[in-house]
C-alpha positions as CSV (number, residue, x, y, z in Angstrom):
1,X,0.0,0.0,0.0
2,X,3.0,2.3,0.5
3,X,4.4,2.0,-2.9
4,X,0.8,3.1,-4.5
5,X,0.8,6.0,-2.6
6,X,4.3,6.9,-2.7
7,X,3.3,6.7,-7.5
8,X,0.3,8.7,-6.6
9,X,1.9,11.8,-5.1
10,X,4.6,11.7,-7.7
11,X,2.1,11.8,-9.6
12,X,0.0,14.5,-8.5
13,X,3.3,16.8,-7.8
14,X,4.8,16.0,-10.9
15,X,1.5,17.2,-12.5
16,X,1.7,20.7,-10.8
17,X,5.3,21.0,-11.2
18,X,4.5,20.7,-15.0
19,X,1.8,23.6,-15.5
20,X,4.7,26.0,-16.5
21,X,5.8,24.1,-19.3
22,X,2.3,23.0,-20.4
23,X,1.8,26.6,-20.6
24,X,4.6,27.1,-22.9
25,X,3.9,24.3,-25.2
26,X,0.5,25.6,-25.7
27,X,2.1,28.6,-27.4
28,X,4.0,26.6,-29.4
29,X,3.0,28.2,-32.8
30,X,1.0,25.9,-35.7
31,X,4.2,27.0,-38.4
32,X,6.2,24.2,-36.5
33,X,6.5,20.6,-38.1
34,X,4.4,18.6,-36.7
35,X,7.9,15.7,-35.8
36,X,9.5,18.8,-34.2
37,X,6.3,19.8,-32.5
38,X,5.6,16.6,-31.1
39,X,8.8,15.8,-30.0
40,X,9.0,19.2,-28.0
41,X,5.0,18.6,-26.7
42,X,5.6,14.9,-25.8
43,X,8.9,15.0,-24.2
44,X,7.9,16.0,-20.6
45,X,4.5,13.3,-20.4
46,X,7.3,10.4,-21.5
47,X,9.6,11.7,-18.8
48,X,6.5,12.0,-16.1
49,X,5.4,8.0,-17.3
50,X,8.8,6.7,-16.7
51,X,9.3,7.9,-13.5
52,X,6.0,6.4,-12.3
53,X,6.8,3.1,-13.4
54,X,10.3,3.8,-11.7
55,X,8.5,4.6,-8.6
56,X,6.2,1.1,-9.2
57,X,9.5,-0.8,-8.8
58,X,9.1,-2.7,-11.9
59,X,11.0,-3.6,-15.2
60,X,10.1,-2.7,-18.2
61,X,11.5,-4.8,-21.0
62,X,11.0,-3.5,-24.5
63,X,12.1,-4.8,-28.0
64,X,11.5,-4.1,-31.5
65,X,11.7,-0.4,-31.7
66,X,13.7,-0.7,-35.3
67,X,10.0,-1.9,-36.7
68,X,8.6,1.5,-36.1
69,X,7.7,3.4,-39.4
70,X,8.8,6.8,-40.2
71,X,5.6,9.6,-39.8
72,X,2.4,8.7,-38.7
73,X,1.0,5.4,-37.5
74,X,-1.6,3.8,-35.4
75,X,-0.2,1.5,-32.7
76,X,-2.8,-1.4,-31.8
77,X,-2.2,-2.7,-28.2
78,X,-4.1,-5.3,-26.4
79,X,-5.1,-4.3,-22.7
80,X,-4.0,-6.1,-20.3
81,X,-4.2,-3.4,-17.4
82,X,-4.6,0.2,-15.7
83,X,-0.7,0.8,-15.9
84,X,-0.3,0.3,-19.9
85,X,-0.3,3.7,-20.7
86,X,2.4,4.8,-18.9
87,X,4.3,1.8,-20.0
88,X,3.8,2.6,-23.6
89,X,4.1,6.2,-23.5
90,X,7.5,5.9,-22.0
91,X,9.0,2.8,-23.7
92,X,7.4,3.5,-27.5
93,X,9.7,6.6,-28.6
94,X,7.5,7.7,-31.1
95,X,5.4,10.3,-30.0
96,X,1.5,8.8,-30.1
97,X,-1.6,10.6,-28.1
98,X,-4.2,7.9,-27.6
99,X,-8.0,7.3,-27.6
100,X,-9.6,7.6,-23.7
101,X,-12.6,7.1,-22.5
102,X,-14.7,10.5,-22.1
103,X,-14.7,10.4,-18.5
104,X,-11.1,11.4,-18.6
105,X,-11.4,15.0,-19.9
106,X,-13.2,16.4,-16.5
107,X,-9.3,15.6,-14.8
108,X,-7.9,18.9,-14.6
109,X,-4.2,19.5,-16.0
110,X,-4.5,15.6,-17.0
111,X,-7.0,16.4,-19.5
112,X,-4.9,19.5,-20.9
113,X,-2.1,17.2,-21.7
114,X,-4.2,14.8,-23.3
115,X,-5.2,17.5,-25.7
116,X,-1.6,18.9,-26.4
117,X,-0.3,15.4,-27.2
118,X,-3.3,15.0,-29.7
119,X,-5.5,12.4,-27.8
120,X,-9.0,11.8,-28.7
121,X,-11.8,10.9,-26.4
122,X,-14.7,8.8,-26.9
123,X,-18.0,8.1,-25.2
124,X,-18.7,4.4,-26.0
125,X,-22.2,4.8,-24.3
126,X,-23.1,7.3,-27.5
127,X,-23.0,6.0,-30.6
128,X,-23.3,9.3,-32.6
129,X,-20.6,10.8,-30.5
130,X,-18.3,7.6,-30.9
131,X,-18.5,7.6,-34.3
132,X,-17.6,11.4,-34.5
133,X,-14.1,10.6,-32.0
134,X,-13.0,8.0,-34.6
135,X,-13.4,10.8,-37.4
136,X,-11.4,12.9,-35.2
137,X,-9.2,10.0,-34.6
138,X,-8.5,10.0,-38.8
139,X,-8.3,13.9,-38.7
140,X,-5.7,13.4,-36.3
141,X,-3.5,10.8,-38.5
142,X,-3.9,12.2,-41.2
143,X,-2.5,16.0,-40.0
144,X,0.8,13.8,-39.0
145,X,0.4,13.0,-35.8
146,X,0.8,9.0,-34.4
147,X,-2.5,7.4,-32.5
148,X,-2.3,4.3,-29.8
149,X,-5.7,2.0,-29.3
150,X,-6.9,-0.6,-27.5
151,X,-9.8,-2.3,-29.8
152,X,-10.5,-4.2,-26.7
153,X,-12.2,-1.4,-25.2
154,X,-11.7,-2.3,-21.4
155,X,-8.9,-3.7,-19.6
156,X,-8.5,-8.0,-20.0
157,X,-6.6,-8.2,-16.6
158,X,-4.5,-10.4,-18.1
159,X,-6.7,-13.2,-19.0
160,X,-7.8,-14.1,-22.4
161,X,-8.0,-10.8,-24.8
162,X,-11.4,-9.4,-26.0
163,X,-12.9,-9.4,-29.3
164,X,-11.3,-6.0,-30.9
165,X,-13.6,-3.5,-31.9
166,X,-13.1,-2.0,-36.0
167,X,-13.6,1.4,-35.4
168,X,-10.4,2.1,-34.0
169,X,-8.5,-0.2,-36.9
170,X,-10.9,2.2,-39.3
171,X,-8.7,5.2,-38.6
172,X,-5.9,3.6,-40.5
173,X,-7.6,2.9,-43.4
174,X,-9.3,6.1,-43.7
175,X,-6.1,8.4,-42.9
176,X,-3.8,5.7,-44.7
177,X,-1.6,5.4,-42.3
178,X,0.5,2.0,-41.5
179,X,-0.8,-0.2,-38.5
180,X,1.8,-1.3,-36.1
181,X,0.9,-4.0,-33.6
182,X,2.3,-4.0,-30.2
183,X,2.0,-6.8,-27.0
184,X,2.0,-5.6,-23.6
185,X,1.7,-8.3,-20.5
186,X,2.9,-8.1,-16.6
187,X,0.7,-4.7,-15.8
188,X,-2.2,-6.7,-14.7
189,X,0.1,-8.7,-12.6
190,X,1.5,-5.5,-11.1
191,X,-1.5,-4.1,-10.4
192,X,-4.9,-5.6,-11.0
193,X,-4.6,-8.9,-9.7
194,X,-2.9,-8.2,-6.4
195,X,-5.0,-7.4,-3.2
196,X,-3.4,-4.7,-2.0
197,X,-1.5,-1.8,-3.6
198,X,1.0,-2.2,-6.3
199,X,3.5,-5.4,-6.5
200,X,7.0,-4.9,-8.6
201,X,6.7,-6.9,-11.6
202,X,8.7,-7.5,-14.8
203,X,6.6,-6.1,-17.8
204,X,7.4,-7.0,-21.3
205,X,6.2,-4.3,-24.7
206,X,7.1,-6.2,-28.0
207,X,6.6,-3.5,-31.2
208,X,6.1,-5.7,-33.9
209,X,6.1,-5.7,-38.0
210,X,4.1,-3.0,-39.1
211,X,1.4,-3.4,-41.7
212,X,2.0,-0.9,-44.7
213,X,-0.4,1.4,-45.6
214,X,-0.6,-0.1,-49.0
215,X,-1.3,-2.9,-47.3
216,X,-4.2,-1.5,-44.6
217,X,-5.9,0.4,-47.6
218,X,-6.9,-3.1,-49.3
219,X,-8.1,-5.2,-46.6
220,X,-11.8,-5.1,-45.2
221,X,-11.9,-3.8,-41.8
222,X,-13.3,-6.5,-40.4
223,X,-10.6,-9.2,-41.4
224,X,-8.2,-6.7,-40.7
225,X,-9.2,-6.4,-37.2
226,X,-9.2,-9.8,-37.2
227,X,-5.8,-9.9,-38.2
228,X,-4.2,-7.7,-36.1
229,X,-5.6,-9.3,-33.2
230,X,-4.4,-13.0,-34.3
231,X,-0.7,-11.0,-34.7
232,X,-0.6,-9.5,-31.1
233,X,-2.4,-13.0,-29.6
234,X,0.3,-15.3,-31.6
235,X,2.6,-13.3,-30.0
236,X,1.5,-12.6,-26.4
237,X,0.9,-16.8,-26.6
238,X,5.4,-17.2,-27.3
239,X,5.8,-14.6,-24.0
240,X,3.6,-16.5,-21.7
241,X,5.0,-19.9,-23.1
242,X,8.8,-18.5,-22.6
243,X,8.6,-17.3,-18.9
């Protein structure tokens, strides 16, 4: 129980310590590239994930950064727990904002970050409004900047993934941007599955092959979802089966 509040109030200070720079970044002016931009904008909310899973006491083990496109992509992740974000923002070095549930934007400061670093939130209870996030979503790809989903929609807790949902996997295709899969497993075990508080663990992110655009433009959404999901549950099967 110590350890998760000892992550908390890092978190919560390092969030006030940052208002000055998330002041300056939003007058960051639109004539920037959007790689330079990015970079600048999602250098302190890597640095601020990082140091919570240094605080968590666990390991992050990451491979297969050299399969990472250049310019704009959509990362597909299964979700295995609360933690992943963190993990990924500070162990993918492309900059990526992500798709949250809707509930997320009334967090103050949390929610402005979201926004700088492109994210897009969604109310899965709404239809209509859902359908207009994952327009944004394309909007967003296709002005340059990289998007992380989990088609699962909820957490798995480490247990057996969820059907993906296409909407997400849509995005690609419409913006015709590549698709690169990516596995994440040990958060749940960190977090989610123990009784009390937060337990050091040894969490693995594989980046795999990406698909090319080319590629993602042909394919029916539906198989493609399919697809990726067979890619990232072949190989979240060889983790569990090597540890």
């Amino acid at each position: 129980m110590f350890r998760m509040i000892y992550v908390l109030s890092y978190m919560g200070i390092y969030l006030l310590y940052s208002i000055p720079t998330l002041r300056k970044v939003k007058k960051l002016g639109g004539h920037m590239p959007v790689e330079e931009r990015d970079k600048i904008v999602h250098a302190l909310p890597k640095r601020w994930s990082r140091g919570i899973m240094k605080r968590t006491g666990s390991h992050v083990h990451t491979k297969g950064q050299e399969y990472i496109p250049e310019g704009p992509v959509l990362f597909v992740s299964n979700h295995a727990g609360d933690f992943d974000v963190p993990v990924l923002l500070g162990s993918i070095p492309k900059p990526f904002g992500f798709i949250s549930k809707m509930e997320v934007k009334k967090l103050p400061i949390i929610s402005d970050w979201m926004e700088m670093i492109s994210c897009v939130f969604i109310d899965r209870k709404n239809r209509r409004q859902a359908v207009q996030s994952i327009r944004e979503g394309g909007m967003v790809l296709k002005k340059g900047h990289s998007l992380l989903i989990f088609p699962e929609g909820t957490r798995n807790k480490g247990q057996a993934m969820k059907e993906f949902k296409t909407g997400g996997i849509r995005m690609a295709k419409e913006a015709g941007v590549p698709i690169v899969p990516v596995v994440i497993k040990g958060t749940a075990d960190m977090f989610e599955n123990q009784r009390r508080g937060i337990k050091p663990c040894d969490i693995y992110v594989e980046i795999l092959p990406s698909l090319s655009s080319a590629y993602v433009a042909d394919r029916d959404v539906k198989e493609l979802s399919m697809e990726v999901q067979g890619i990232i549950q072949g190989s979240l099967d060889q983790m569990k089966n090597a540890s």
